[in-house]
C-alpha positions in Angstrom: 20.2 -78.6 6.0 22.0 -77.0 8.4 21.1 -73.3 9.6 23.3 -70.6 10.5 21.2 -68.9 13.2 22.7 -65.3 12.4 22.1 -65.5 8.6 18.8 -63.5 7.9 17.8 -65.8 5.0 18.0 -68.8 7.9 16.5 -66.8 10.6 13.6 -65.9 8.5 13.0 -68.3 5.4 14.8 -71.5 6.0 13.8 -72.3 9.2 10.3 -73.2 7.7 11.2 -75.6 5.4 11.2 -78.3 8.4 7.6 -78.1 8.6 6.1 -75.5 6.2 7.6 -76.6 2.9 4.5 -77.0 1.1 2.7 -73.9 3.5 2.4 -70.5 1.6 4.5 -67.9 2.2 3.7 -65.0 -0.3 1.0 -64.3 -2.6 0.8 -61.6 -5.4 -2.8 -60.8 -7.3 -4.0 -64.3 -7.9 -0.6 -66.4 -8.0 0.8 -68.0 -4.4 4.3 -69.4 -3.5 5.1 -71.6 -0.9 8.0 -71.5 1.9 9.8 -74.2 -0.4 9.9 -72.5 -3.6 10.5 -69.1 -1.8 13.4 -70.7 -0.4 14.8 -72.7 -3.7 14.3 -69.2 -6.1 16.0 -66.9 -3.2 18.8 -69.6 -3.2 19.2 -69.7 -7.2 19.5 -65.9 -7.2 22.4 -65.8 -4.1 24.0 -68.8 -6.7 23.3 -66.0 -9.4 25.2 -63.1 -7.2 28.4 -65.3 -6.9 28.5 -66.0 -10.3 28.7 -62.4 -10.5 31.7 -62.2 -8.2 29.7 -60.5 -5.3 31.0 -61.8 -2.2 30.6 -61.1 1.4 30.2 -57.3 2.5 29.5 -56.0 -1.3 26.4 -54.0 -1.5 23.9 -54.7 -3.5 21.0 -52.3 -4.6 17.3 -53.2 -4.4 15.1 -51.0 -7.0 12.1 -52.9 -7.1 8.0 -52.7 -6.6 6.3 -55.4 -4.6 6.6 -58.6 -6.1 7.5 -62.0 -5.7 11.0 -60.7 -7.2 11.8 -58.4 -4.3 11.5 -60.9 -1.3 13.7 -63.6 -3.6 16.3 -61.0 -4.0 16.5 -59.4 -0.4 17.1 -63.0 0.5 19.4 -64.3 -2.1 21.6 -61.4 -1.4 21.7 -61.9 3.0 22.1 -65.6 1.9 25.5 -64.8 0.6 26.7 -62.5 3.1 26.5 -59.4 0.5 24.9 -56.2 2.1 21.1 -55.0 0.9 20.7 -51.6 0.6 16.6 -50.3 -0.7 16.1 -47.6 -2.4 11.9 -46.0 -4.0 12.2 -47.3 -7.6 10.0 -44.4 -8.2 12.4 -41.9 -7.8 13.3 -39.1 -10.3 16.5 -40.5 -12.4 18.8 -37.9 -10.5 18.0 -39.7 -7.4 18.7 -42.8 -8.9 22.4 -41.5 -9.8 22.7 -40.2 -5.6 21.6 -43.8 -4.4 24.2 -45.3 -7.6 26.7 -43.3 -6.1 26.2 -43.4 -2.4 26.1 -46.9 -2.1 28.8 -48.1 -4.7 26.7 -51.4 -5.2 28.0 -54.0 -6.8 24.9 -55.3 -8.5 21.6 -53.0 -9.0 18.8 -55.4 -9.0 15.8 -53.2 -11.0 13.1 -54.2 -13.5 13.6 -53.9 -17.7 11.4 -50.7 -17.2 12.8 -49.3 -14.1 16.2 -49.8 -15.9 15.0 -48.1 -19.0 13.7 -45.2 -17.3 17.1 -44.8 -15.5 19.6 -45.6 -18.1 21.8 -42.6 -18.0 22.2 -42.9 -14.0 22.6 -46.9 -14.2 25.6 -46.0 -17.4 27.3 -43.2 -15.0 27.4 -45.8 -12.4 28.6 -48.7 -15.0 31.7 -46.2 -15.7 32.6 -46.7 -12.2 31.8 -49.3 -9.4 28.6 -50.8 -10.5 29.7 -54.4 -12.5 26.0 -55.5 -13.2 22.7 -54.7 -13.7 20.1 -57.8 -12.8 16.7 -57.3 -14.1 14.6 -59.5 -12.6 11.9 -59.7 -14.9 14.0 -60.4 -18.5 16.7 -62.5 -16.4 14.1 -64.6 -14.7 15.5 -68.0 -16.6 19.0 -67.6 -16.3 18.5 -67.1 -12.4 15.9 -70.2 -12.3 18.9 -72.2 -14.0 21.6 -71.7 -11.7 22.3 -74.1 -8.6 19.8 -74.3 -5.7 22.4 -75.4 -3.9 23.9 -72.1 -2.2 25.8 -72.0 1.2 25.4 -69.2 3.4 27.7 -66.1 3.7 30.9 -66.4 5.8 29.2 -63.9 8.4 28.1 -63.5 11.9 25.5 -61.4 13.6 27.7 -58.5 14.2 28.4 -58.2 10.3 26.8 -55.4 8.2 23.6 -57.3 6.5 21.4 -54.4 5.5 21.2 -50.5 4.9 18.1 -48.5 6.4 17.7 -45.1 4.8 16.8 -42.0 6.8 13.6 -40.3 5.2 16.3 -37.6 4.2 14.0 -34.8 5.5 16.9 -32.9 6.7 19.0 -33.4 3.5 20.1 -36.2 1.4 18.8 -40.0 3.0 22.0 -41.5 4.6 22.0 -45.0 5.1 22.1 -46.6 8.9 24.1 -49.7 8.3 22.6 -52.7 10.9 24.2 -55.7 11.5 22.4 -59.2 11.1 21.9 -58.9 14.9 19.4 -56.8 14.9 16.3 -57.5 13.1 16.6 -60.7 14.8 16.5 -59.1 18.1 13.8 -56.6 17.2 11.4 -59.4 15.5 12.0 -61.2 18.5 11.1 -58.5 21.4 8.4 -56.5 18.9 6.8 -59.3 16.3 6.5 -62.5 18.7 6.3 -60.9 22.2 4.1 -57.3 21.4 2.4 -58.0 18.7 2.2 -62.2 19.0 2.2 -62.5 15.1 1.1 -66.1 14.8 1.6 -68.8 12.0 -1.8 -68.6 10.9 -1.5 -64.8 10.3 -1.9 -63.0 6.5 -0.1 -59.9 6.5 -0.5 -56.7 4.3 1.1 -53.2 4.1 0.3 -50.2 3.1 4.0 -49.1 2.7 6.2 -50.1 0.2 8.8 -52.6 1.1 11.9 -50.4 0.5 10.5 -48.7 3.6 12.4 -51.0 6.9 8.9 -50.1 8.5 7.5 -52.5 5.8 10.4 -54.7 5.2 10.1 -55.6 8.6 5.7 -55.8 9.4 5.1 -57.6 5.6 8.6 -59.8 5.2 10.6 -60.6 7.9 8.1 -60.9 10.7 5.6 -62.7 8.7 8.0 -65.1 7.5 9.4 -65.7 11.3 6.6 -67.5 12.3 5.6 -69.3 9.3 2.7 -66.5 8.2 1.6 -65.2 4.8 2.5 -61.8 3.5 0.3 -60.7 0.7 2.1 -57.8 -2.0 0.6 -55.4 -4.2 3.1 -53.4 -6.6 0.4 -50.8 -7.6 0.7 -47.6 -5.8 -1.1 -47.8 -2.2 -4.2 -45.9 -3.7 -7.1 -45.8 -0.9 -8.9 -48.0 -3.7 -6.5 -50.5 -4.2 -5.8 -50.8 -0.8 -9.4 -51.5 -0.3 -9.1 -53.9 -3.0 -6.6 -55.5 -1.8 -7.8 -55.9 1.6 -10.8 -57.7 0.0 -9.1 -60.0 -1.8 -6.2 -61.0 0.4 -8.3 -61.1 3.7 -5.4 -60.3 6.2 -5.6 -60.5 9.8 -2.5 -57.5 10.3 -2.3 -54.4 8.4 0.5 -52.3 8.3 -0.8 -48.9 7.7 0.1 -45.5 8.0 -2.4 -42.0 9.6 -2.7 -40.5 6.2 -4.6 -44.0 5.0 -6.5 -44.5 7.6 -8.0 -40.9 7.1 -8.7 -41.5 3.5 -10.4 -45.0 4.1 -12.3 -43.4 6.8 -13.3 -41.1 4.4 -13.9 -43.1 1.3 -17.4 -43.2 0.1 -17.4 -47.0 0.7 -16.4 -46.8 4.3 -19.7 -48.5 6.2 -19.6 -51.4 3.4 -16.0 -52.1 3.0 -15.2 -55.7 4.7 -12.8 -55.1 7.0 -13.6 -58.5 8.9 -10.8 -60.2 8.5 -8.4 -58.1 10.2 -7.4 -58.7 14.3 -4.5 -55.6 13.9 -3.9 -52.4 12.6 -0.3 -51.2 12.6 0.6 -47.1 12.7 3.8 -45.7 12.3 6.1 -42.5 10.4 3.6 -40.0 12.1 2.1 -40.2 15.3 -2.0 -41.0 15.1 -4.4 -38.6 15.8 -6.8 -39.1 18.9 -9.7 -38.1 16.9 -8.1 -40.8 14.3 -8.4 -43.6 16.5 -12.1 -43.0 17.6 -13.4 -42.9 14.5 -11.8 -46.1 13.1 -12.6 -48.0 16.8 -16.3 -46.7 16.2 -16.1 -48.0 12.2 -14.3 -51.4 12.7 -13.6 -52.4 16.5 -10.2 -53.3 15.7 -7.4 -51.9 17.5 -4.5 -49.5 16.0 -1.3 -49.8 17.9 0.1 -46.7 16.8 4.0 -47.3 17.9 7.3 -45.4 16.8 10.0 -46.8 15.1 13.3 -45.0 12.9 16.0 -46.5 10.5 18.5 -45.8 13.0 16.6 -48.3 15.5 15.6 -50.6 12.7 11.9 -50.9 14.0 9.1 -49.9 16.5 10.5 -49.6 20.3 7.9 -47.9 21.6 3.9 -48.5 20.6 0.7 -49.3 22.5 0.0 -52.8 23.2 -2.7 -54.8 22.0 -5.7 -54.8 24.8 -3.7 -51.8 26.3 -4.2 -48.6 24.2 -3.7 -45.2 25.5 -5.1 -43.1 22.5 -3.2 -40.0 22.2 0.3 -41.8 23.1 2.6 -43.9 21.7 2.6 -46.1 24.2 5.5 -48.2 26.0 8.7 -49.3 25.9 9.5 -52.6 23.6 10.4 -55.0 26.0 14.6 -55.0 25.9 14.8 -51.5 24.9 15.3 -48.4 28.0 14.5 -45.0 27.1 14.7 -41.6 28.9 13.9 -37.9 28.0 16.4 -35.3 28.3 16.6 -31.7 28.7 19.4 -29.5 26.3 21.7 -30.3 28.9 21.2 -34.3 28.5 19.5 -34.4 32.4 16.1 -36.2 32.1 13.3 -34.0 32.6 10.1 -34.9 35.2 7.2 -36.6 33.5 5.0 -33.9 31.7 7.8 -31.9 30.6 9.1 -32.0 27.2 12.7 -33.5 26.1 14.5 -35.1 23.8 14.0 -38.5 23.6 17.1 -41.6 23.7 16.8 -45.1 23.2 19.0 -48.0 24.0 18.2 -51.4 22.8 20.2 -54.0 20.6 19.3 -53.4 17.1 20.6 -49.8 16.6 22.6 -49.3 13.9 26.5 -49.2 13.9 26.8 -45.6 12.1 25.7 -43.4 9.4 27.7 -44.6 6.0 29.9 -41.7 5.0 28.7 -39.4 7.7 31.2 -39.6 10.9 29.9 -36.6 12.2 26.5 -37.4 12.5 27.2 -40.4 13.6 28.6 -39.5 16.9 25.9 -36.9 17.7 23.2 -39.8 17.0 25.0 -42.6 18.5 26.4 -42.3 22.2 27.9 -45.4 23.1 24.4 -47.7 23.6 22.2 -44.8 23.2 20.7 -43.3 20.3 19.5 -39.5 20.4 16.2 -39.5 17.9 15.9 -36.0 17.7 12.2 -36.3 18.4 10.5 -34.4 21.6 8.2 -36.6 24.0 6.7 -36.2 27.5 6.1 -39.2 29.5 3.2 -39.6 31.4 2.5 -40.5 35.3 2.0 -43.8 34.2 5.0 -44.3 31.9 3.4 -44.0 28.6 5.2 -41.6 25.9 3.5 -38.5 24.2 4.9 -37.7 21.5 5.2 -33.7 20.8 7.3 -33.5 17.8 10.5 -33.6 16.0 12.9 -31.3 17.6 13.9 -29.3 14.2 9.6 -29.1 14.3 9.3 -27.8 17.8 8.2 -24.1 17.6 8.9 -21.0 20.1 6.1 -18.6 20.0 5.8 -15.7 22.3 8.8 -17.7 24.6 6.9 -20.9 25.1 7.8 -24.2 23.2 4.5 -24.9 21.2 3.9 -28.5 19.9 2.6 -28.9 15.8 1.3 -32.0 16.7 -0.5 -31.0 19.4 -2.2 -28.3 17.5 -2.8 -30.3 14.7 -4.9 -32.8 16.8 -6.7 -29.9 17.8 -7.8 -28.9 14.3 -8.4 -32.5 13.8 -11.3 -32.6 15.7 -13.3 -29.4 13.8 -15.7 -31.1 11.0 -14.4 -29.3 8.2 -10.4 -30.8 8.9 -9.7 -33.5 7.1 -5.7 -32.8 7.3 -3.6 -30.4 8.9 0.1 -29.5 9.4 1.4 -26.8 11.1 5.0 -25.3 10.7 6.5 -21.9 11.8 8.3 -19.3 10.1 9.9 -16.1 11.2 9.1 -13.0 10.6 10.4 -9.7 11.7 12.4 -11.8 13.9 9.8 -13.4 15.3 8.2 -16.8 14.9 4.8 -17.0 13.8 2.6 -20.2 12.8 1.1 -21.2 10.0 -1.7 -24.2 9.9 -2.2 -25.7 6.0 -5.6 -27.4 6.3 -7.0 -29.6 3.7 -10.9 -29.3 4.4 -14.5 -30.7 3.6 -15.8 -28.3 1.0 -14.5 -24.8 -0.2 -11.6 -22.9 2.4 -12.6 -19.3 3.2 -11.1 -16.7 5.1 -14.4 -17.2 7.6 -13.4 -21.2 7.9 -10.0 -20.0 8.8 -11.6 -17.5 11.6 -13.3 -20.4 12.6 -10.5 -22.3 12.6 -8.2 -20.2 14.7 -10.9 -20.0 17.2 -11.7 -23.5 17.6 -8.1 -23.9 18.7 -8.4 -20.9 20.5 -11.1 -22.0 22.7 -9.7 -25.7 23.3 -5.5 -25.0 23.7 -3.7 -22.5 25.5 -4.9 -19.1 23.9 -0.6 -18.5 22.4 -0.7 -21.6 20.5 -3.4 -21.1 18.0 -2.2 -20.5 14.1 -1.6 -16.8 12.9 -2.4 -17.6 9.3 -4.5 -20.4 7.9 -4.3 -21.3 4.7 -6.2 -23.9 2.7 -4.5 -26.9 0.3 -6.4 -29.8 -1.5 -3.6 -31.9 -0.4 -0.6 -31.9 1.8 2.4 -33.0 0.6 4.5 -36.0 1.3 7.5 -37.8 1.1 8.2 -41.3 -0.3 7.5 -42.4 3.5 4.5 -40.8 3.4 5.5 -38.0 5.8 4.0 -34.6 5.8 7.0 -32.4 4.0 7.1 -29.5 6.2 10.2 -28.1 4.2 7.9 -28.0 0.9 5.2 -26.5 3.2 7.4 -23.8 4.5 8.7 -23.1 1.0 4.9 -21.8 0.2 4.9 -19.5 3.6 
């Protein structure tokens, strides 16, 4: 067989089959597959798609949990040159009609009860662009019974292969479309040379795969080098992830702050076998200090805490394995530059806080249907992330914040983050976000604390002081108040708007 290097599903899949056929690729509760029936299934559904009429360049929508299903579609569709765009099944049906309608897929490719669930939004968008709905449960035989035999795509690496979504916390998620290009370049620089993902690796994630976070740490690397990635379509309980742990054995975990806590805190925390794993993956929120030590002291097993954005594809800065700074992000991804920047775009001295721009390969061409955020985001080979960072003496990045986040109290710029570490490291915190709101003109913080136990206005005295006594005495919160949990978003970020919304 002959391989189109810039193809994804050669890139990542085919490129086993010389050696691997008969190796296992993916396994799902008790069932396995290998490389070669990955690669004959994903080829059957691209034969599926043109049978359809989707060609090169159509979009295609993924609404799926994580199964088998998911990986042979994502391929099947980059096989033929068609454009994947990955949207949270789980969504209310009114999201499913925004994503219908932002994306103008071709195909949706959903489950019978995802489909069910959704049917007015999936009808709407029948009436209009959509020609077909796959289901990839009840069409499982007529997809199995078309050709294996399925060409690649008339594309090339600078052709739109797949849509990242912005975690829409500012509005509406807008897509970043990304050439082929660049998750080849990123799994290059990030996968092999930072994290030295190996063949005989077993992958699991804590995200969901419609996340490119996940896509990328439990699909495409994996598959790369010939590893196993292990799916669970439950929802990433602290139990099931446990479970799943336990039963899969990984050596890599992708995994997120807000799960770490809760495994940390989980009553089987000293008996839980955690052997297995070599790597622990952080990303969508920076890791707490007091985070980190706790898991080192529990397991020995680093957490390279790194940060990553849709508009990047993946992680371009993180911490390195056998070179951890706790309390930064880390370094540069090698073949990506960064610099921090004032308002007036001049790059600040280390220890001050800017704005933060990246330039590497894989960012994304623009923001679909959005022209003028595209040109404030993308300048030229830079992209400006919106997010506020100091650099260190010794080059590595602190992150301080989302810039929208970044709070002005008293005339001095106050980090959340760096106030919620603080609180982090009283006994009683188990969570904390801070946001700010104004009042009388002014802007004033509030801390919302999930705690140990019952939240009283002396735990909130306490509070205020420890911060008091540890940070400069202006950033401390004016008003605590106490929540048994913080919400999040599909991404698993704290949702500051829903916070402020209770202010």
């Amino acid at each position: 067989m002959s391989l189109a290097p810039s193809n994804l599903a050669a890139y990542f899949l085919d490129h086993n089959l010389a050696t691997r056929r008969e190796k296992v690729a993916l396994r799902y509760r008790d069932t396995c597959w290998t490389f070669g029936e990955m690669h004959d299934w994903s080829c059957r559904f691209g034969t599926h798609l043109r049978a359809l009429g989707v060609r090169e360049e159509d979009r295609v929508l993924l609404a799926l949990d994580d199964t088998p299903g998911f990986a042979v579609a994502w391929f099947g569709v980059v096989r033929v040159g068609a454009v994947v765009a990955m949207m949270n099944p789980g969504v209310p049906t009114k999201d499913w009609a925004y994503y219908l309608r932002y994306t103008r897929a071709r195909v949706l490719v959903t489950t019978a009860a995802f489909a069910a669930a959704n049917a007015a939004a999936i009808d709407e968008a029948l009436g209009r662009q959509l020609s077909a709905v796959i289901r990839i449960d009840v069409d499982e035989e007529a997809i199995l019974a078309r050709s294996a035999d399925c060409p690649y795509g008339d594309t090339g690496p600078d052709d739109p292969a797949v849509w990242l979504f912005s975690s829409g916390s500012t509005g509406a998620p807008k897509a970043c479309v990304h050439a082929a290009g660049d998750f080849i370049f990123n799994t290059e620089k990030y996968a092999k040379e930072v994290l030295g993902i190996r063949e005989d690796d077993v992958t699991l994630g804590v995200p969901k795969l419609f996340f490119g976070y996940a896509t990328g740490t439990n699909l495409m690397f994996p598959w790369a080098v010939g590893a196993t990635t292990c799916l669970f379509s439950e929802r990433a309980t602290v139990d099931e992830v446990i479970a799943n742990i336990e039963r899969f054995r990984p050596t890599i975990v992708t995994n997120v702050p807000t799960m770490i806590h809760r495994m940390l805190e989980h009553p089987r925390c000293d008996t839980m076998d955690l052997s297995s794993i070599r790597l622990v993956l952080s990303a969508g929120e920076a890791l707490p200090a007091e985070l980190y030590t706790r898991w080192m002291r529990r397991t020995g097993v680093e957490i390279l805490d790194g940060i990553g954005s849709a508009e990047l594809f993946h992680i371009y800065i993180t911490n390195y394995p056998g070179d951890v700074r706790v309390g930064t992000l880390g370094k540069l991804v090698p073949g990506y530059e960064a610099k921090i920047v004032d308002d007036d775009e001049r790059p600040v001295p280390n220890g001050e806080i800017g704005t933060l721009w990246v330039k590497g390969p894989s960012n994304a061409i623009c923001y679909h249907q959005d022209r003028a955020k595209s040109r404030v985001t993308y300048r030229g080979e830079w992209t400006t992330t919106g997010d506020q960072f100091c650099q260190d003496a010794e080059g590595y990045f602190v992150y301080c914040g989302r810039a929208d986040d970044l709070l002005k109290v008293g005339g001095v710029f106050v980090s959340p983050v760096e106030v919620e570490n603080c609180l982090l490291t009283h006994e009683a915190v188990r969570e904390a976000a801070i946001v700010g709101i104004e009042r009388d003109g002014l802007m004033t913080t509030v801390a919302f604390v999930v705690v140990a136990g019952e939240g009283t206005e002396a735990l909130g005295r306490a509070l205020q002081e420890h911060v008091k006594s540890r940070l400069a005495p202006h950033k401390y919160p004016r008003s605590v108040r106490f929540l048994d949990v913080l919400p999040r978003n599909d991404r698993g970020k704290v949702a500051r708007a829903e916070l402020k919304r209770l202010c």
